[in-house]
C-alpha positions, 0 to 999 in steps of 0.5 A, spaced: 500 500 500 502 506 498 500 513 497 501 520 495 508 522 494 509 529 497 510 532 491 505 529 488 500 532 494 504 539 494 502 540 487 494 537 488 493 542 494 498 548 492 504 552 495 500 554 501 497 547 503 499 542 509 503 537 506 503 530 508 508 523 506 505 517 506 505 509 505 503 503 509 508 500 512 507 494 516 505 486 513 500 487 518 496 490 513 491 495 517 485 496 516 484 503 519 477 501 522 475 503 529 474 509 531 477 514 537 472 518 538 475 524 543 481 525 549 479 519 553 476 514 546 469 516 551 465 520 554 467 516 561 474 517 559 475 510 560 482 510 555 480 503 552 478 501 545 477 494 543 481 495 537 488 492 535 493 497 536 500 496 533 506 492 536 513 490 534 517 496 531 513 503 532 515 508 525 512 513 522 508 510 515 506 517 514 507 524 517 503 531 515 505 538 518 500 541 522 500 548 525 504 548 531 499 553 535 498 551 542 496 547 546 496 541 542 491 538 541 489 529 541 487 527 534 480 523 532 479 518 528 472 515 524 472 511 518 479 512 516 478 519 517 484 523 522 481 529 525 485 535 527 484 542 530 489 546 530 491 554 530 495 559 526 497 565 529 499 567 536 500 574 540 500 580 537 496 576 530 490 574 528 487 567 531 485 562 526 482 555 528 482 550 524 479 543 523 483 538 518 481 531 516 487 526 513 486 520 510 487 515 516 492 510 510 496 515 507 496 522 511 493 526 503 489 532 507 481 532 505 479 537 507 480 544 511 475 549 515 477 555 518 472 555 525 473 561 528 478 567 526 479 571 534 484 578 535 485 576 542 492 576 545 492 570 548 497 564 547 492 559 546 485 560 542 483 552 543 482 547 548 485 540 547 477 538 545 476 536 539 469 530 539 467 526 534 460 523 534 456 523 528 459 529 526 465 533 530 465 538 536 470 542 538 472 548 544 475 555 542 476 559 548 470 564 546 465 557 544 462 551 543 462 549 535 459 544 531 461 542 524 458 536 519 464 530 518 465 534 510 467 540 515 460 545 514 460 549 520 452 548 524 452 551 529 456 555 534 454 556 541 458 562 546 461 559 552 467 563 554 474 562 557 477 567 561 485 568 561 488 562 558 485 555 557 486 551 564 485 545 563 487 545 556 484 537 555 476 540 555 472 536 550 465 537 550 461 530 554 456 528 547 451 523 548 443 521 548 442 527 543 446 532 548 452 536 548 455 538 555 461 543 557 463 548 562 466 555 563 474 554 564 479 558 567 482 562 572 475 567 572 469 572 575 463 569 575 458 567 572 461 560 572 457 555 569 456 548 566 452 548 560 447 543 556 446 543 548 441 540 544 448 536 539 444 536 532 441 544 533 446 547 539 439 550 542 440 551 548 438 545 553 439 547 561 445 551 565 447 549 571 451 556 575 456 555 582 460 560 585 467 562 584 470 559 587 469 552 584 473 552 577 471 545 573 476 540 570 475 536 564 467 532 564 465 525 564 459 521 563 456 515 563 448 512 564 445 519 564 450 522 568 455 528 568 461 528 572 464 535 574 470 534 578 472 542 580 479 544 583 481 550 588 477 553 593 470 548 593 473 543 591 470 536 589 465 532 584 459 533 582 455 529 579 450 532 574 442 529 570 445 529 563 438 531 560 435 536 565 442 538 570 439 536 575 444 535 582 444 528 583 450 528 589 457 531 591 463 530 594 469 535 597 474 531 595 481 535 593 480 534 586 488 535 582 485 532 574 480 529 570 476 523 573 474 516 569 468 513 571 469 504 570 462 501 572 460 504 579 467 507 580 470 513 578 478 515 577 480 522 581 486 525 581 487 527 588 493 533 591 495 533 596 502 531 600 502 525 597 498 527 591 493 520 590 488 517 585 482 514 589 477 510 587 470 513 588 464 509 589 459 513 584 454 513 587 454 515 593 462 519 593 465 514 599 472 513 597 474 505 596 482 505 596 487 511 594 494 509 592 499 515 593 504 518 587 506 523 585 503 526 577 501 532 571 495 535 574 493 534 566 494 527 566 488 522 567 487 516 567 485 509 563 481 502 565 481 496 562 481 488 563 479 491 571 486 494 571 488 501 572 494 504 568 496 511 570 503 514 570 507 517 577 512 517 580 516 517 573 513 510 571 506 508 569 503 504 574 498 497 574 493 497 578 487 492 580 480 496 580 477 492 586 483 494 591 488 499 588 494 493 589 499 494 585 499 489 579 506 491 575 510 498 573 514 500 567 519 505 569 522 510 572 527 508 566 525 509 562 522 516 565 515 515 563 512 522 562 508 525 568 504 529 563 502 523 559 495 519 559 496 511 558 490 509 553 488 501 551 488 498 544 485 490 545 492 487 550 496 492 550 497 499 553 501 506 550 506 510 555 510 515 553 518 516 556 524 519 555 531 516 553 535 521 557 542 517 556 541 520 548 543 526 545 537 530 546 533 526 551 528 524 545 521 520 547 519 513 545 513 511 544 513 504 549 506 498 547 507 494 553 503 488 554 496 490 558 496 483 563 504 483 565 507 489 563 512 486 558 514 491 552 511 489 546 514 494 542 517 501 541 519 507 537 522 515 537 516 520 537 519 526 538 525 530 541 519 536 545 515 533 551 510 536 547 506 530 545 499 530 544 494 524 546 494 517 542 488 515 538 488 507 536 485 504 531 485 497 528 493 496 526 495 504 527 496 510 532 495 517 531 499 522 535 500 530 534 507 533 536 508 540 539 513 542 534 508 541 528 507 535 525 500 529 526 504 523 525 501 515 524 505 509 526 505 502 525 508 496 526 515 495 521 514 489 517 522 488 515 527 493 517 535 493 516 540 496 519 535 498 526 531 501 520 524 500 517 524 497 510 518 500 506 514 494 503 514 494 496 
């Protein structure tokens, strides 16, 4: 299988075109069928997809540049399509964020839509939040948009950021025909959370708290949004998704985004030790802790009863039902504190650092799910800017902050400790 040469692209879409190289490389044969629909792969931000994702030697079957505004923002995959929201500009210029759709095999660009073009002087002008379901959502710091899945603009709903986007991963929670998001950043009131009808953006409901109380990244599942709030009246609460109704809360020192698995919810806790604990969701009692120290932006992902997320420069195992510890990867390589583990069928993704190579480069570890054992690896990036992963059937997809969405598989044949393109 092979693709558009980036010449042949370059010429196709015109001198001011993102470019993009391409060509299958594994004889695995990937079918690119799945879909990752959002930061997370659900809206319980579970981080697990049934899909095979590629083991043995990880390279890059193909590369497309992409802008490099801030922050970076975790692709989405559909129908062997490879959707990316980017910006282009920063301070002192305009703001233009754009949507991107790539073909999942070959990295050839489809189609581009600028959303929204802003003068704010502000670093970033996006969150890490693009959502696909039946068609794409995003989160720029003024609005929430919809666009059609051949990149018509739907609708828009306001909804404001105030200052810089914090925290950076905000996807809407999408589900049961309705489209929820909250206000983020440091901010005066009103802060609120907000509910939209998914195929029109009418307005659904709106939940306001004080001050105070600064939301993280939702979650939901079986009719319930999860809104975890950090700072002054910190803890969860857990909202009705059609009507915004307050179903319960707890205080709890909350330091990141929550996973819900089954009657349990994942929270990130501050604190000396930092932890993660499992919730009871239906009632807020704590069941287990487990100390560690992470990246406030990190989350974590639950599959085969197994927690994975990374502390303490490792990524960590551990039984869902107790917290005992199963198996760690780590601290050498030192994994990184910012990364969110994600699971493709047996096998769980980690990024880590190689600090004993000129310039500290990062490689991209995939770690049998039960053991721990690495099942493959390849370099990824000089920059600790690295996006989320996106899985799908035989290819993983993952944005660097220097500019570039990549697509890697499994090496079929390599020579000299490189990849040999099939022919």
């Amino acid at each position: 299988m092979s693709g558009p040469t980036r010449r042949q692209f370059l010429a196709a879409l015109g001198a001011s075109a993102l470019s993009a190289t391409a060509g299958c490389v594994s004889s695995d044969a990937p079918t690119y069928e799945g879909t990752w629909s959002r930061p997370g792969f659900d809206d319980a931000r579970t981080g697990f997809s049934p899909a095979t994702g590629p083991t043995g030697p990880l390279t890059v079957a193909w590369r497309a540049d992409v802008f490099d505004g801030y922050p970076t923002t975790s692709p989405v995959v559909a129908d062997g399509v490879v959707y990316y929201l980017h910006t282009r500009g920063g301070r002192g210029n305009p703001h233009e964020s754009v949507v991107s759709a790539f073909d999942a095999a070959t990295g050839a660009e489809r189609w581009r839509t600028i959303v929204s073009v802003a003068d704010d002087d502000e670093l970033a002008y996006h969150h890490d939040s693009l959502v696909v379901a039946d068609r794409i959502y995003l989160r720029t710091l003024e609005a929430l948009y919809a666009l059609s899945l051949d990149g018509d603009r739907l609708w828009r709903h306001p909804i404001p950021t105030t200052a810089q986007p914090y925290p950076i991963a905000a996807p809407p929670v999408v589900s049961d025909g309705v489209a929820v998001t909250a206000t983020y950043g440091e901010r005066t009131p009103p802060i609120g959370v907000a509910a939209v009808d998914a195929e029109t953006g009418t307005p659904r409901w709106r939940v306001g708290f004080n001050s105070r109380q600064i939301p993280w990244t939702l979650a939901a599942a079986d009719g319930a949004v999860y809104v975890p709030f950090f700072k002054g009246d910190a803890g969860v609460v857990a909202l009705d998704l059609q009507t915004g109704g307050r179903e319960w809360s707890v205080s709890l020192p909350v330091a990141g985004p929550v996973t819900v698995a089954g009657d349990t919810l994942l929270v990130p806790l501050d604190g000396d030790p930092e932890a993660i604990a499992a919730v009871d969701r239906r009632t807020g009692a704590i069941r287990w802790r487990a100390p560690g120290v992470r990246h406030t932006e990190a989350g974590v992902a639950v599959a085969h009863d197994r927690v994975y997320y990374c502390a303490d420069r490792m990524l960590l195992a551990r039984r869902l039902d107790t917290g005992d510890l199963v198996w760690s990867f780590g601290p050498t390589p030192r994994v990184s504190l910012s990364w969110t583990p994600v699971v493709a069928g047996d096998v769980v993704y980690a990024l880590a650092e190689h600090r004993a190579e000129n310039s500290r480069p990062h490689y991209l570890y995939a770690l049998d799910a039960a053991s721990g054992r690495v099942r493959g690896s390849g370099r990824v990036s000089r920059s600790a800017t690295v996006s989320g992963f996106a899985v799908v059937d035989g290819a993983g997809y993952v944005a660097l902050g220097s500019g570039e969405l990549l697509c890697l598989e499994a090496c079929a044949v390599s020579a000299l400790g490189r990849c040999v393109r099939n022919g």
